[in-house]
C-alpha positions in Angstrom: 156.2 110.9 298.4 156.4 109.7 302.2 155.5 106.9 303.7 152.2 106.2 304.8 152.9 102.1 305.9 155.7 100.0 306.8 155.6 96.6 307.0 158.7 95.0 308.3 158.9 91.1 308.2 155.8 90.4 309.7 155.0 86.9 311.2 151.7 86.0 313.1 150.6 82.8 314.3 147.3 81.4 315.7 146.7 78.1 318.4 144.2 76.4 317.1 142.4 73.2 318.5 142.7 70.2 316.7 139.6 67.8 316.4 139.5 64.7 318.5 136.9 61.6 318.3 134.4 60.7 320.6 135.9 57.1 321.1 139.9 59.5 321.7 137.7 61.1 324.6 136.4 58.6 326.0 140.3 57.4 326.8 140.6 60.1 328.7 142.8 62.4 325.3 142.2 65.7 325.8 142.1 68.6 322.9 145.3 68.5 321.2 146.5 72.3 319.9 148.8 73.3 317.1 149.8 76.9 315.7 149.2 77.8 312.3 150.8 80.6 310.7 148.6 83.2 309.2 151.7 85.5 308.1 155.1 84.3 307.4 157.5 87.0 306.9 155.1 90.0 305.4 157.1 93.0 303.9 156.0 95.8 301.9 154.9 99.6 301.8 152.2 101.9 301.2 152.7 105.3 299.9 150.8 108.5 301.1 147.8 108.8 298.9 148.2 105.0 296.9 145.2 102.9 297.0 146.7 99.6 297.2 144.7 96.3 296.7 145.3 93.3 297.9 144.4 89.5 296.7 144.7 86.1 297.9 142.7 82.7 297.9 140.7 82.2 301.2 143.1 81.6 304.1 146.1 83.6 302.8 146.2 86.2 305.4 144.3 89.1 303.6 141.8 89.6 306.5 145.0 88.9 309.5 146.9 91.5 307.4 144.7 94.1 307.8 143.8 93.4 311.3 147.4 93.8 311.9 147.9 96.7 310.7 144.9 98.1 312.9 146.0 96.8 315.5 143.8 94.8 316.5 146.3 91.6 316.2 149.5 92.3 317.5 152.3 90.1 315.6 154.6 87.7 316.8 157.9 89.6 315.7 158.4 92.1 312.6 157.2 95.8 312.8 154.2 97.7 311.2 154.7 101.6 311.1 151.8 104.4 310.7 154.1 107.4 311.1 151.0 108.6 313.6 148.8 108.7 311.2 144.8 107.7 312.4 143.8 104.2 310.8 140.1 102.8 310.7 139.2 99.2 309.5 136.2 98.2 307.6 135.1 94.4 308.1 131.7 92.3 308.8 132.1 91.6 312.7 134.8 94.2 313.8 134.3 96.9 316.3 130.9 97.0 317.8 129.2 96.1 320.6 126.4 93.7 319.8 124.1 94.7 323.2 124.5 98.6 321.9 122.2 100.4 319.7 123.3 101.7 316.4 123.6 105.2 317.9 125.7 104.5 321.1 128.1 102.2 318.4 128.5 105.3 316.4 130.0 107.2 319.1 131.9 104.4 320.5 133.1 104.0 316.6 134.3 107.5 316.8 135.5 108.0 320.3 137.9 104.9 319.1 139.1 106.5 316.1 140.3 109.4 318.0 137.0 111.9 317.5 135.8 113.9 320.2 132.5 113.6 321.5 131.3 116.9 320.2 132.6 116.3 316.7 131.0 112.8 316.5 127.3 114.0 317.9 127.7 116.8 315.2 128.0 114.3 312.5 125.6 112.1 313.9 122.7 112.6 311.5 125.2 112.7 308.3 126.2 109.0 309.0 122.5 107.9 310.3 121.2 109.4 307.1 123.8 107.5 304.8 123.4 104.3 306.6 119.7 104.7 305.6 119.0 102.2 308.5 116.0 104.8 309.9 114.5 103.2 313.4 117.1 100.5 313.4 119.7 103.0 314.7 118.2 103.0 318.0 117.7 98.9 318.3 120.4 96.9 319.5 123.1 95.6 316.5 122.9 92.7 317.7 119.5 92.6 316.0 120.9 93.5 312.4 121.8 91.8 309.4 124.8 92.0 307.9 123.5 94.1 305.0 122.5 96.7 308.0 125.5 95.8 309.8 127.5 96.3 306.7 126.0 100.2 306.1 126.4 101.2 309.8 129.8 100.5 309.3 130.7 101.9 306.1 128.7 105.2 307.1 130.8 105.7 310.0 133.9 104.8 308.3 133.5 107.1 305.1 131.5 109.9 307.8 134.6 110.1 310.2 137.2 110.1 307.6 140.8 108.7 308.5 144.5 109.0 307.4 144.6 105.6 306.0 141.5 103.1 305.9 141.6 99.6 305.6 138.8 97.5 303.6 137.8 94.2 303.8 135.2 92.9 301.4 132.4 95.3 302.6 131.6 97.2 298.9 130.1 94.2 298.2 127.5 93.4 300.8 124.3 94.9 300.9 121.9 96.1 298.1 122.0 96.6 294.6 121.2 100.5 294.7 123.3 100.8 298.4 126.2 99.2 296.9 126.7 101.6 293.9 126.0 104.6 296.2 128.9 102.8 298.7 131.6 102.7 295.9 130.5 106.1 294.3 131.6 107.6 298.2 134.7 105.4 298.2 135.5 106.8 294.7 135.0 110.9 296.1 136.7 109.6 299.3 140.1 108.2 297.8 140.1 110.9 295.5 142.2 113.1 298.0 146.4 112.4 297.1 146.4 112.5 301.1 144.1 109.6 301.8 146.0 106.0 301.8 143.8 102.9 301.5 144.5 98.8 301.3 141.5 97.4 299.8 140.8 93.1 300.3 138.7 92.3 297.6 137.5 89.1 295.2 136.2 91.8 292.6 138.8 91.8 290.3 136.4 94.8 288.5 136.8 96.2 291.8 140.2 96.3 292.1 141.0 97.6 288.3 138.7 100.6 288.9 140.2 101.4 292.4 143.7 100.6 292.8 147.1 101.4 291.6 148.8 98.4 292.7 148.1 95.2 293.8 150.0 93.0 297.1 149.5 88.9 296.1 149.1 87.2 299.7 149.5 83.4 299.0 149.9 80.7 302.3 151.2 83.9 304.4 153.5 85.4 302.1 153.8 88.2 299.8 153.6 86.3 296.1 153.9 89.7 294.5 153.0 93.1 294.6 153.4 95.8 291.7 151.4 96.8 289.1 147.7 96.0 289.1 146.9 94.3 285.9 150.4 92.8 285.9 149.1 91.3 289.2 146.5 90.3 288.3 147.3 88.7 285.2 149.7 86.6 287.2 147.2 85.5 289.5 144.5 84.8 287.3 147.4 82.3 285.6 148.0 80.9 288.9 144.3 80.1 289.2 143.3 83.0 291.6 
């Protein structure tokens, strides 16, 4: 089976700003900054076709991961290799424009991923109708919730479908009744041996159902990855 994703020793830092009293201010201290390492030394890869989960308390570099991979984050050394294959990320907050309707999001969302105009106006109405946000899709997102937020993005993303598709926590925000119709898609979508996805996800169910093995992202670094109930069981011990 080829390769799908290469990750090669990845390490990615951040500058943060460090908290200073009122009183430390007032001496004339200014903000103080210090870099915190979000990925120390990340390695691993992703066959064509495998539906990979990944796990990790809050703060071990799940979301960072992904982002890197997308490209959105470049890293401070290491390499990440899609073999030219078209990637699309799933997360609350990531790739629209908040002043933009719904609509003109959808097209930017497409043009991004490499669609043509043409192709994305001709699905238009197949991703408005799964969204199921009616009116909405012509009023700013800015304006949404997350739950809307959540199935404008998932309708594009399962819509204008990708090589490999990255997911971060989204299958479980919205509705009841949108949520099952959400992971019933993702089911029909991954179904294909060509289609690679890394799923981030506190749902162990989740994980069990969808994935064939699971990547253990603890402080930055890769814990474990194999098996998924081997995983799992390992970092349910751990206190995951």
């Amino acid at each position: 089976m080829a390769l799908s994703i290469e990750v090669k020793d990845v390490h990615l830092s951040y500058r943060t700003i460090n908290p200073v009293s009122a009183k430390s201010l007032g001496r004339g201290a200014g903000k103080r900054s210090s870099r915190f390492e979000a990925l120390r030394g990340v390695s691993f890869q992703v066959e064509e076709g495998e539906i990979l989960g990944v796990v990790g308390r809050n703060g071990s570099g799940k979301s960072t991961l992904l982002r890197t991979i997308a490209g959105i984050f470049s890293p401070d050394s290491g390499s990440i290799e899609t073999f030219g294959r078209s990637v699309s990320l799933l997360a609350i907050g990531v790739g629209f424009q908040p002043r933009l309707t719904g609509r003109d999001n959808i097209i930017l969302s497409g043009l991004l991923l490499g669609f043509g105009e043409e192709e994305i106006r001709a699905r238009m109405e197949e991703i408005i109708d799964f969204s199921e946000l009616g009116p909405f899709i012509d009023r700013p997102v800015k304006t949404y919730s997350s739950g809307m937020y959540s199935k404008l993005a998932f309708a594009i993303t399962v819509t204008l479908e990708t090589d490999i598709i990255l997911i971060d926590e989204v299958l479980s925000v919205g509705d009841a009744r949108f949520n099952k119709k959400s992971f019933a898609r993702m089911k029909e979508l991954i179904g294909g041996a060509d289609r690679t996805v890394l799923m981030v996800s506190h749902a162990a169910g989740t994980i069990r159902q969808l994935c064939s093995r699971v990547l253990w992202l603890d402080q930055g670094r890769v814990r474990m990855v194999g098996e998924t109930e081997e995983v799992l069981r390992a970092y349910g011990e751990a206190g995951g």
